[in-house]
N, C-alpha and C positions, 0 to 999 in steps of 0.2 A: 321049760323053765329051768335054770339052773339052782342049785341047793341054797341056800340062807345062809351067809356068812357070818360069823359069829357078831353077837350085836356088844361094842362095846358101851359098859354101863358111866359112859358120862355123861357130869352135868349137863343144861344147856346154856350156853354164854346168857351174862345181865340182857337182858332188854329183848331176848327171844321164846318165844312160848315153844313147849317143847313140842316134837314130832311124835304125833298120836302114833299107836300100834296100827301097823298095816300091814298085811300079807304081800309078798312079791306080785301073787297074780292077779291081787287086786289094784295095784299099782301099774303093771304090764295093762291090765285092761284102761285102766286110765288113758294110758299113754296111749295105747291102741284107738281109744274114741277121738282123743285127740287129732289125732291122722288123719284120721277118716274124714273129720270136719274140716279137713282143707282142699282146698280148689286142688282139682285132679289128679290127688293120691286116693286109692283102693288099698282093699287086701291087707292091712299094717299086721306087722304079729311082732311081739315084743320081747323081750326078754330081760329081764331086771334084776341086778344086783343091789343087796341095800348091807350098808355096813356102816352102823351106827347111826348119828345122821343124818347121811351122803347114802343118794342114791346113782345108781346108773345105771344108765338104759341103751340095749340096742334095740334097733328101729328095722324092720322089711319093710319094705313098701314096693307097689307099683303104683309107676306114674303115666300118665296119657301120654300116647307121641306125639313129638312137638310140643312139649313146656320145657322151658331150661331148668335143668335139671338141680345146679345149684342151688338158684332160688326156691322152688318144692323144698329140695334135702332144710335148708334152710327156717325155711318158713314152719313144717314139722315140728323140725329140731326146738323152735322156739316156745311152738302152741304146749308140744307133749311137755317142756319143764316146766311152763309157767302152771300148766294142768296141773301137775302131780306137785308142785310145790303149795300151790293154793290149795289142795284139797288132802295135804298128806302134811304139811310142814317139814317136810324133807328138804335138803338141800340134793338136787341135782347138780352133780360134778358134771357129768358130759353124758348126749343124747349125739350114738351114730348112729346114722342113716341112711340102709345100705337101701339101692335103686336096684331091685331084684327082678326087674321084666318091664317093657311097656306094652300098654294097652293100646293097641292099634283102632281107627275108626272102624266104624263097623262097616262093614264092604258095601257100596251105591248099587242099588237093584241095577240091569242094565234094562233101561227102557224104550230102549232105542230099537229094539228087536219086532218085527214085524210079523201080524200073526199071519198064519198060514191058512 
């Protein structure tokens, strides 16, 4: 996790309820669960910067081989800020989403092999 940047002490605009106190790692886990609940991304580990009330997030992930990869990056990107905005009142600026391995099928027994 990287360090807490200093929070500055502003209002929050008319017609916005303010952004509850929340820890980076609990925010990072946020986003992490997030991840996870998407079609064939694993493994998310996060990292969260929050400054004021703007937060940002990077994103690890593995994805399966053979999904397009923009749409995953994507689809993440979308679920982790709608998460952490619903559940933190935080405004996420921007959610990257690096694609750090894929998950390969898991290898077909060979059963073709004839017993002796």
């Amino acid at each position: 996790m990287t360090g807490t940047l200093p929070r500055r002490g502003t209002a929050p605009s008319a017609g916005t309820a303010p952004a509850r106190w929340v820890d980076e790692e609990d925010i990072a886990r946020l986003a992490e669960a997030a991840a996870r609940r998407t079609p064939a991304v694993t493994a998310p580990k996060a990292t969260v910067r929050v400054d004021g009330p703007a937060a940002r997030v990077d994103l690890d992930v593995v994805v399966d081989h053979g999904v397009h990869l923009p749409t995953a990056a994507d689809r993440v990107r979308r679920r982790a800020a709608a998460e952490i905005e619903a559940h933190t009142g935080l405004t996420v600026e921007a959610v990257t989403v690096t694609v750090v391995d894929l998950r390969l099928p898991a290898p077909v027994p060979d059963d073709h092999r004839e017993a002796t």
